[in-house]
C-alpha positions, 0 to 999 in steps of 0.5 A, a space after each residue: 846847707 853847702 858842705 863843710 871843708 874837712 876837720 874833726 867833729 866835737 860832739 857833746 851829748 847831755 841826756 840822749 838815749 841811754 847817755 848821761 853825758 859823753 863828749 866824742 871827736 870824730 875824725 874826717 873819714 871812717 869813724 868806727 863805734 866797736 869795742 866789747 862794752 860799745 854800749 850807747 852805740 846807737 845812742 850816740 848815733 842819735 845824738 849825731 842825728 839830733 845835732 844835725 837836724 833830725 827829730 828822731 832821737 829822745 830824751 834818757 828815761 829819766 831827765 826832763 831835758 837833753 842838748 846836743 852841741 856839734 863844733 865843725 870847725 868854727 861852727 857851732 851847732 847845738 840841739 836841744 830835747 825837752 820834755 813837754 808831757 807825753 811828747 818830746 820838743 825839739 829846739 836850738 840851732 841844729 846843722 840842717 833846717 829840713 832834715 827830711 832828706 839826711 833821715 831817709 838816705 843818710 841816717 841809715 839806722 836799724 829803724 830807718 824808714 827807707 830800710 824799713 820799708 823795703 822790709 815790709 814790702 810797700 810801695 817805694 814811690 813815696 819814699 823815692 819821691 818825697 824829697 822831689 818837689 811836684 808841687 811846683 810843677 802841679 801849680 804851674 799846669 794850672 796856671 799854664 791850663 787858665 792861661 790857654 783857657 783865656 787865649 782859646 777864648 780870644 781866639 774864638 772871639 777874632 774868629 767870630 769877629 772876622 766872619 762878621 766883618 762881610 757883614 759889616 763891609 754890606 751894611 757899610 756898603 748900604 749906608 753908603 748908598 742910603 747917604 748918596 740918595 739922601 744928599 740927592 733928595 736933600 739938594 732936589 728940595 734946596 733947589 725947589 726952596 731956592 725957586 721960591 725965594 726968588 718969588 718972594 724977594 719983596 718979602 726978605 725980611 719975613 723970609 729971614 725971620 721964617 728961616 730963623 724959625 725953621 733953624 729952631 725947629 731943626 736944632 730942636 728936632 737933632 735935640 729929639 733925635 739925640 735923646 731917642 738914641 740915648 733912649 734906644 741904647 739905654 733900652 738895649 742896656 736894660 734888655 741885656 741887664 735883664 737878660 743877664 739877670 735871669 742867667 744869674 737867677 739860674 745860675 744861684 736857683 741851679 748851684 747845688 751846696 757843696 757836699 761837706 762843709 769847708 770850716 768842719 773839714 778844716 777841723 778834721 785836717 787840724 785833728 788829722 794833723 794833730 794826730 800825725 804830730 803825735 804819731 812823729 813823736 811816738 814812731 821817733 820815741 819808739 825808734 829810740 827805745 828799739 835802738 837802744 834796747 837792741 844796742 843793750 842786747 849787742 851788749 848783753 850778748 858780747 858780755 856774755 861771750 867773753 864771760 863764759 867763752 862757750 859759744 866762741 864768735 857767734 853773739 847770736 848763740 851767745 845770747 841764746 846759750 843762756 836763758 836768762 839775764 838782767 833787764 836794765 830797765 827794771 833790774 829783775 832777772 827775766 827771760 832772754 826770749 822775753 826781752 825779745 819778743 818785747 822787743 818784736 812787739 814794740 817793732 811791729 807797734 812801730 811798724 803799725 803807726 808808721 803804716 797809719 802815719 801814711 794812711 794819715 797822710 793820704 787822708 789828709 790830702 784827700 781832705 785838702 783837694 776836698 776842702 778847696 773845691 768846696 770852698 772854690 764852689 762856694 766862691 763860686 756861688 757868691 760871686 754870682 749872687 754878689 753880681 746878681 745883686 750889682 745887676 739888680 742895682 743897675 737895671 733899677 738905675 737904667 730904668 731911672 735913666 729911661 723914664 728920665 728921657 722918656 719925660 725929656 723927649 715928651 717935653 721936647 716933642 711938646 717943645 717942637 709943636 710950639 717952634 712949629 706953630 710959631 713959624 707957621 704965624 710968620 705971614 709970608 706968600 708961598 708960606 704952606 709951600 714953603 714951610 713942608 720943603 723947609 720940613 722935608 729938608 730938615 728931616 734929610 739933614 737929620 738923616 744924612 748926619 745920622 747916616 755919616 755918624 754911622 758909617 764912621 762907627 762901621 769904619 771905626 769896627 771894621 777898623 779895631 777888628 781887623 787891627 785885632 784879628 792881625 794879632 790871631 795869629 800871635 795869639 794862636 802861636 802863644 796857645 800852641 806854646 802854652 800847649 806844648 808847656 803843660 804837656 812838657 810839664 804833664 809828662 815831667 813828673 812822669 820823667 822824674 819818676 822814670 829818671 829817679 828809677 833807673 838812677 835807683 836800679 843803677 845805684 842798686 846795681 853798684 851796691 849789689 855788685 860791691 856786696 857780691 851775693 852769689 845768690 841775689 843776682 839783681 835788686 830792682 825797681 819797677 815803675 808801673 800804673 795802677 787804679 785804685 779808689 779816691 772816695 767814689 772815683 777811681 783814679 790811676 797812681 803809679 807804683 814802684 815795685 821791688 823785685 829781686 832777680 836770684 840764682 838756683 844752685 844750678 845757675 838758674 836766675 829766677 825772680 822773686 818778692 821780698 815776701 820770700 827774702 830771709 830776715 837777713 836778706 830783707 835786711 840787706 835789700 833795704 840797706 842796699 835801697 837805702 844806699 841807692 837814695 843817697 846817691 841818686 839824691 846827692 845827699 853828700 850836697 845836703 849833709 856831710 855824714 852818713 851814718 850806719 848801723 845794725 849791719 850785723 846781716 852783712 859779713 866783715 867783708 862785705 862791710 869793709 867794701 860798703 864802707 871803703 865804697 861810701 867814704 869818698 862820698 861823704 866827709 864824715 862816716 860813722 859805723 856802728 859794728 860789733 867787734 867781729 864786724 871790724 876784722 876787715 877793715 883797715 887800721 887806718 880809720 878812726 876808732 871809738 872803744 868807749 863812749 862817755 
């Protein structure tokens, strides 16, 4: 989605979260939701987030459907929530087709994931990576590995041709002289033959009629000849079909069932997916029960400072200050630390399915890679047997075409004896004499004309293979070519993940130097390798790390973990991560918004700068600040006392 030019934003909200109803316009620039009675703060946030894309938004308790309409200019963009059972469906014609990337690093709610996960302390490279695409990258690797597979095969096959091209220049060179020897014997019995004629010149016309019948006997005998090759190369074929055969019986005999049944792990992944679905719709749901009720609970605590004015700007005492309230759910008077620790309750709920979401995730690639080299063995395994049975059939068809010819040579071998036993009935003196050279001649014509046919099939190998080894080196050239691609491609993603970093510290580096902590001097990530366990194996995956750099009261700079960070702390490293991805990704390219709330971990000030920092990173920012949050920022953005 390109970016819009600036103009204000019209947001109706019909039965999202806690609203029943409300029509909100946003100026470009800072938007402010502050006010004493802001309640549906972050509901209208959610709202803003489903109009533009997002899934993580959900229906008021009690309607059955919610719509969202977004007028940008002379757009319009609309969202719609329905209830279908337990689950929410989202419909309509939203900003954003994948809103993957706007959730992570523009959507920058309390139960964000990228905040989110900072706070617990997990690996960050799915999180940084997920919005990279390495598929494409994968797919190319092994489409460039078959490629340079073929070629090494080529190759090694024009090296095998040239090592027997000697070979073949020495049985050239022997034909040769073979050819040589026949032509000269073949002209010793012409002249012999030609001696004898001149003796039986009287006899011209019997001669005529025996040389008549020894062209009979020739042709008939080249005829054998011909069939005996035929007889030969189809022997050769049926050797090498059988041969072939045995190796596909082998291959079949030798093949071990894949370990798993393909259509069963299609079900699993189905269930898996299924699951996965349902765990989306129960983290979104969760999500905005948690908002809201925490958006409640702001409001709850400013009520009960300016009703009983005891704990001055402190919201926190405020709320603690009584020990009792009214739940808006029920209507009943309950504890305030029960409503508390239901709400921790539903965060750590929260927190577990998103844990099994990702575990979810894992298993489900595991089971797709799992899945494809089954079904490619299976492939395989049929292929095999499909050629297995295509060899079968054709060794039948040679064996039918050898007793073919097999019966025809006996037939001409029988003909032959008939054509010779006529020309030994011709009467002509010098007749025996005769008849042996005019055999003997007729055999070295047969083997001089076999002779020529195979020393032009030589010429004509010799020929096509060096033809074909002129183009090694092109192919050897290509090889190294495809080499250097899948090694560039190999370590591509490694540069991705090094480059997705190092833009991550940067941007956390500049954050953090806006925020200016006198005691959290660095927020970094570390890239490192890791084995862990695939099923049996152990593989190595990459790590992304957090740590973070802090300085003693006497100036030391010691590092430390998340795990040691206060609540507030942890909270400020994930907004500060999450703020990095929304630069390192360019996300102002995707969505012109960034939304913010829950930064009650931050003071006025410190606000006043994240805020005056991002606002000329995107058209459209929208924060969701408690009275006292506001007192740093200037009069001139735009703000939001009353939602309806």
């Amino acid at each position: 989605m390109a970016q819009l030019s600036k103009h204000s934003v019209r947001v109706d909200v019909r039965n999202i979260g806690g609203i029943d109803e409300a029509s909100v316009t946003l100026s470009d620039g800072v938007s402010v939701l502050t006010g004493r009675n802001a309640t549906n703060r972050t509901s209208f946030l959610q709202a803003l987030m489903a109009g533009l894309g997002s899934r993580q938004s959900s229906l008021k308790g009690d309607a059955e459907e919610g719509e969202v309409t977004l007028e940008l200019g002379d757009d319009t963009y609309t969202r719609t929530l329905r209830r279908r059972g337990d689950s929410v469906s989202y419909g309509g014609d939203p900003y954003l087709d994948d809103p993957e990337l706007a959730d992570l690093f523009a959507f920058l709610l309390e139960d964000n994931e990228a905040r989110r996960a900072v706070a617990r302390g997990d690996d960050l490279r799915e999180i940084i990576m997920r919005p990279i695409d390495t598929d494409a990258i994968d797919a190319e690797i092994r489409e460039c590995k078959r490629e340079r597979d073929e070629l090494e095969s080529e190759i090694e096959q024009l090296d095998s041709l040239e090592r027997d091209l000697p070979d073949l220049e020495a049985d050239r060179s022997e034909k040769i002289k073979e050819l040589e020897e026949a032509k000269a014997e073949l002209e010793s019995v012409r002249e012999k033959l030609d001696q004898l004629d001149a003796g039986v010149e009287k006899s011209r016309t019997r001669k005529q009629e025996m040389e008549e019948a020894f062209q009979r006997v020739r042709d008939a005998r080249s005829e054998l000849d011909d069939l005996k090759f035929d007889l030969e190369t189809e022997r050769s074929t049926l050797s090498e079909l059988n041969a072939e055969r045995e190796e596909l019986r082998e291959t079949v005999e030798a093949a071990e069932e894949p370990d798993g049944n393909a259509d069963r792990l299609a079900g699993r992944i189905d269930e898996l997916r299924s699951r996965k679905r349902s765990l989306d719709d129960d983290i979104n749901e969760l999500g905005s029960v948690i908002s809201f009720n925490e958006d409640m609970v702001g409001d709850a605590e400013i009520d009960f400072d300016v009703d009983e004015g005891t704990t001055g700007d402190n919201p926190t005492a405020a709320l603690t200050g009584g020990d009792r309230t009214v739940c808006w759910t029920c209507g009943s008077e309950v504890e305030t630390k029960q409503i508390e620790a239901t709400l921790e309750r539903l965060r750590e709920l929260r927190s577990d399915k998103l844990d099994e979401r990702n575990e979810i995730r894992t298993e489900i690639q595991d089971l797709t890679d799992r899945q494809s080299s089954i079904q490619q063995a299976q492939r395989e395994i049929e292929r095999a047997e499909e050629r297995l049975d295509a060899v079968e059939a054709e060794i039948e068809s040679t064996e039918s075409r050898i007793a073919d010819l097999e019966d025809r040579i006996e037939s001409k071998e029988a003909e032959i004896e008939e054509l010779e036993a006529e020309a030994e009935s011709i009467d002509v003196d010098g007749y025996d004499e005769a008849l042996e050279l005019h055999r003997e001649a007729n055999g070295i014509e047969l083997r001089i004309e076999r002779l020529e046919d195979e020393i032009d099939e030589i010429d004509d190998e010799i020929d096509d293979r060096e033809a074909a080894i002129e183009r090694r080196e092109d192919l050897k050239a290509e090889r190294e070519e495809l080499a250097e691609r899948i090694t560039e491609l190999r370590t591509r993603v490694d540069r991705i993940e090094e480059n997705a970093v190092d833009r991550f510290n940067d941007h956390m580096e500049t954050v953090l130097d806006i925020l200016e902590y006198d005691n959290l001097d660095r927020i970094w990530i570390e890239r490192r390798k890791t084995e862990v366990r695939e099923g049996r194996r152990k593989v190595m995956r990459t790590q992304f790390d957090l740590h973070i750099v802090r300085s003693s009261p006497d100036g030391t700079a010691y590092e430390d973990t998340v795990d040691h960070l206060s609540e507030s702390e942890r909270e400020v490293a994930g907004l500060v991560f999450a703020l990095a991805g929304y630069l390192v990704h360019d996300v102002h390219e995707t969505v012109p918004f960034i939304l913010l709330d829950s930064l009650e971990a931050i003071d006025s000030d410190r606000i006043a700068r994240v805020v005056d920092y991002f606002r000329t990173h995107a058209d459209y920012l929208v924060a969701a600040l408690l009275p006292g949050d506001t007192t740093s920022l200037p009069d001139e953005h735009d703000y939001i006392e009353q939602i309806d």
